[in-house]
N, C-alpha and C positions, 0 to 999 in steps of 0.2 A: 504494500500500500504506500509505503516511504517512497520508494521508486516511481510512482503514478504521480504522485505531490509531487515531488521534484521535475518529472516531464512535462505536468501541465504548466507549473509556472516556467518552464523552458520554454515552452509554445509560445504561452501570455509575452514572455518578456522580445521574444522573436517580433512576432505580430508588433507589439509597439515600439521596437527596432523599426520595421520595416512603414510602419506608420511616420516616424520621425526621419526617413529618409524620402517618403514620398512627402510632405510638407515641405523638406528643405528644397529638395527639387521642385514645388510648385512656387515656391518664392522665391528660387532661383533665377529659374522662369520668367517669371512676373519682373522682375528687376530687368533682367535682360532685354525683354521686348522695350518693357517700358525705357531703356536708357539707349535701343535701337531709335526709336520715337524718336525723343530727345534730341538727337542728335540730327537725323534727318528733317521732322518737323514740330519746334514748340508747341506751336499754336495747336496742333491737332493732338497732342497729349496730355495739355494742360484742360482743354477740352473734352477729353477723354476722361481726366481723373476729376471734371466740376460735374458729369453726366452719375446719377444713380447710378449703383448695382443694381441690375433686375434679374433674380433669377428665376422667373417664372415668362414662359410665353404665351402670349395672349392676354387676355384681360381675366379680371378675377371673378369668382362667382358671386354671384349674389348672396345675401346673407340668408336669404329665406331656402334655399337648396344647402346653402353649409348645416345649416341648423337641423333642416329636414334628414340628411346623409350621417352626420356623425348620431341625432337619437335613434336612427333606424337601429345604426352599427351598435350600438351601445345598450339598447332595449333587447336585446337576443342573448340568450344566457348562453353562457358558455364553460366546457370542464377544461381549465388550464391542464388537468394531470395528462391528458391524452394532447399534450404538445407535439407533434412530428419533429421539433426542433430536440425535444427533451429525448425522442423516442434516440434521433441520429445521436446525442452526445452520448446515450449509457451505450448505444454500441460502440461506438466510438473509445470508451471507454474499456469495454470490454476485450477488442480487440489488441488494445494496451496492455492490457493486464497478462492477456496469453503472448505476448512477441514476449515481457520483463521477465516472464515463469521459463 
């Protein structure tokens, strides 16, 4: 069981490894273009960074379908034990346990 502890947080600690190398690389990135910009033309960067982030496309929904979609979702009972997410981690798990044996 000591040896499963110790793998998962080897996985955990991988995953936010690799999480901390794809954020360095997105603002990387981001600097990069943005000092390509810069360089070729102000105006249209300075313009760039006084423009909102929009991360959604198109226009938003109305309030009365938001409202309508999250009580449908949330009025339906539901058994978290029967997770598909819970079912994939104990094999997952399991699978572990018989490579450490």
């Amino acid at each position: 069981m000591q040896k499963l502890m110790e793998r998962i947080d080897d996985m955990k600690q991988r995953i936010a490894a690799w999480g901390k190398r794809i954020r360095r690389y997105t603002e990387r990135s981001t600097r990069f273009n943005q000092n390509r910009v810069f360089h070729s033309d102000q105006k249209m960067l300075y313009k760039s960074l006084e423009r909102p982030m929009v991360s959604g496309t198109g226009p938003a929904p109305n309030q009365a379908d938001t409202v309508a979609f999250w009580r449908g979702l949330w009025s339906e009972p539901v058994n978290h034990s029967e997770d598909p997410g819970r079912k994939l981690w104990r094999a997952s798990v399991r699978v572990l346990r018989r490579r450490m044996t």
